[in-house]
N, C-alpha and C positions, 0 to 999 in steps of 0.2 A: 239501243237505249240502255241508259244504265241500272243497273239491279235496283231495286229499291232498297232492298236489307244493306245493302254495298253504299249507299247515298245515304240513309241515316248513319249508319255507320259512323261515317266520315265527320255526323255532328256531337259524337259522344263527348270529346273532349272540349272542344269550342265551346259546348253552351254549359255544358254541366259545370266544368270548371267555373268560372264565372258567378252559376249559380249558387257555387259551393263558400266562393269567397263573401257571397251576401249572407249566406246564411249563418257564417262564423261571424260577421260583422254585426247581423243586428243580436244574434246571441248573447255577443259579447255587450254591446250597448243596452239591450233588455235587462241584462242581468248587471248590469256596475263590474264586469269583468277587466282587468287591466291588465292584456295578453302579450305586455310588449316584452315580458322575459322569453316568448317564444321567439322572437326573434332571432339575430345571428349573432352574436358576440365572438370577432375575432380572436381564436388564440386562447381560448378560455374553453376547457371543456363541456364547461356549462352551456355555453354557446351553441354544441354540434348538432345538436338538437333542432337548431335554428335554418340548419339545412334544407330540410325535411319540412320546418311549419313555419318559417319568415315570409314566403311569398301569401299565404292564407291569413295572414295579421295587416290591417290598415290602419293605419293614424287617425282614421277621419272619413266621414261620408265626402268630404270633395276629392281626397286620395281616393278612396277606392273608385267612385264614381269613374273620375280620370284614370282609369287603368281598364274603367268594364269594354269599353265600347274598342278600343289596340285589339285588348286581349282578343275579344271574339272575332273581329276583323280580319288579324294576322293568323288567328288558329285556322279560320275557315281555309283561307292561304292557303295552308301549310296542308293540311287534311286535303283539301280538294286538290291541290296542284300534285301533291309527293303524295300518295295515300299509303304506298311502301314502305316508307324512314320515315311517316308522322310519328309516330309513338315513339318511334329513337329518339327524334328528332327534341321532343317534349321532355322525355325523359333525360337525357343529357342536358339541356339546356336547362333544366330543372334544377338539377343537383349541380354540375359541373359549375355555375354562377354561383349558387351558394358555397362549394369548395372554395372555390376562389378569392372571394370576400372573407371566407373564413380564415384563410392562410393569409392574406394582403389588405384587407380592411381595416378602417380607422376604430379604435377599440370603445363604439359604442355600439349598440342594439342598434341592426341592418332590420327592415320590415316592408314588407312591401310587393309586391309581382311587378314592380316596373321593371327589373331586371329580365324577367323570361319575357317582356314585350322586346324588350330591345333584341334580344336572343334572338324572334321570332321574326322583326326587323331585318336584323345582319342576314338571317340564312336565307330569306325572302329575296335580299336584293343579292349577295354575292351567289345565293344559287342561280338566278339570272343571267351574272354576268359570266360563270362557270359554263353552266347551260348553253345558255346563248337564249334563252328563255324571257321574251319581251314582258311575259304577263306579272313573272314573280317583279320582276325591275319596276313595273307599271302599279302595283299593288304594295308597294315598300315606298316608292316616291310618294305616294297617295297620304299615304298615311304620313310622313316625314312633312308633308306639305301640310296637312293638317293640323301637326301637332310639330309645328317648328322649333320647339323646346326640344324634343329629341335631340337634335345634336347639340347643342351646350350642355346637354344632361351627361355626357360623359367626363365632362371636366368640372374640378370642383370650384363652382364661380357661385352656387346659392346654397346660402345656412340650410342645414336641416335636411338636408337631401343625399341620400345615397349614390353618389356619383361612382363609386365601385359596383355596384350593382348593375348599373346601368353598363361601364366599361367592360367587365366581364361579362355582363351577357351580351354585348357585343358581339366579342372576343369568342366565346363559344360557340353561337351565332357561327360567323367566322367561317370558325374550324369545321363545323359539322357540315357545312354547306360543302367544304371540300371536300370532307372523308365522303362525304355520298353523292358526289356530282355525275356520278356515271348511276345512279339508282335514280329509278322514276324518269325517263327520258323525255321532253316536252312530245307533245301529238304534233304533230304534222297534219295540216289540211289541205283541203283540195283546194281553196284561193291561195294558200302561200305559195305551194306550186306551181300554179300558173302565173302567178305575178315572176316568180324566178325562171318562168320558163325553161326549168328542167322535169325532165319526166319523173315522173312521186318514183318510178319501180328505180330509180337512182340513184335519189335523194338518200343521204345517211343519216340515221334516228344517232343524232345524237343524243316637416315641425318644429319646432322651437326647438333645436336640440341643448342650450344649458339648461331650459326646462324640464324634457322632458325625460332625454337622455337617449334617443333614438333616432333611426335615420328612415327615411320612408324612399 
């Protein structure tokens, strides 16, 4: 049975997060704040800043809305499947996306966490297919299936949308799935064993942007 300290744990970042992005949201909208200079301005020092606070700024209660339900879905993913490289895993995909939009984005205000979904996406399904791990592939289709805007979301086909963001968190996504495909190895069970009829002691553990000026 698993620890209980070890099982919360695993929910610090999925829900807090999230809860974190509402509270900067109605803040901002209580108070007539208009935070979209936090965002990422490619190429502009002013921008770097944007690294660090563009995914906790939304355009709008139907952005953020549309970001809450990935975000804590794919976290829980990530936390419960890898609990090892989750925080790597967050952390790189965090910043590494905003680097990346910062050096190669279109030179308006980037805003938004759909970028670390997609992040969260990419390392879900290719740690999978790394793996060989049906659950992470089964839990990234899920969500791709849900949200079938995901894939066109990488290429720049609709006004006002952050399609860098999304492609670099990909792309990070990606990458991290491979630097840590041999950490957190899938569990092995007693039916997959018998279904392969090898013995278990065998088996090897492997928005309007002229408006507004911003990209969500």
């Amino acid at each position: 049975m698993q620890n209980p300290k070890e099982f919360f744990r695993k929910l610090i970042i999925p829900l807090t997060f999230p809860i974190l992005l509402w509270v900067i949201y109605l803040v901002t909208y209580l108070f007539d704040i208009y935070p979209y200079k936090l965002g990422i301005l490619p190429r502009n020092f002013s921008g770097l800043v944007g690294i660090f606070t563009s995914p906790l700024i939304h355009g709008g209660f139907s952005h953020l809305i549309s970001n809450t339900a990935p975000l804590v879905f794919m976290g829980l993913g990530i936390f419960y499947f890898y609990p090892k490289v989750a925080y790597r895993v967050f952390t790189i995909i965090y910043l590494g996306t905003g680097i990346l939009v910062w050096i190669f984005g279109r030179e308006v205000y980037h805003i938004g966490a759909s970028g670390i979904i997609y992040g969260f996406v990419s390392f879900l399904f290719f740690s999978g297919i790394f793996r060989k791990d049906n659950r992470s592939i089964a839990l990234a289709l899920i969500v791709i299936f849900l949200y079938g805007g995901l894939i066109w979301g990488v290429l720049p086909v609709e006004k006002g949308v952050s399609w860098e963001s999304h492609l670099f968190g990909a792309i990070v996504g990606l990458i991290s799935s491979f630097i840590f495909r041999k950490v957190d190895p899938p569990k092995k069970y007693d039916w997959e064993d018998e279904e392969s009829g090898t013995p278990a002691n065998k088996l090897e553990v492997s928005y309007d942007a002229d408006k507004n000026d911003f990209e969500i």
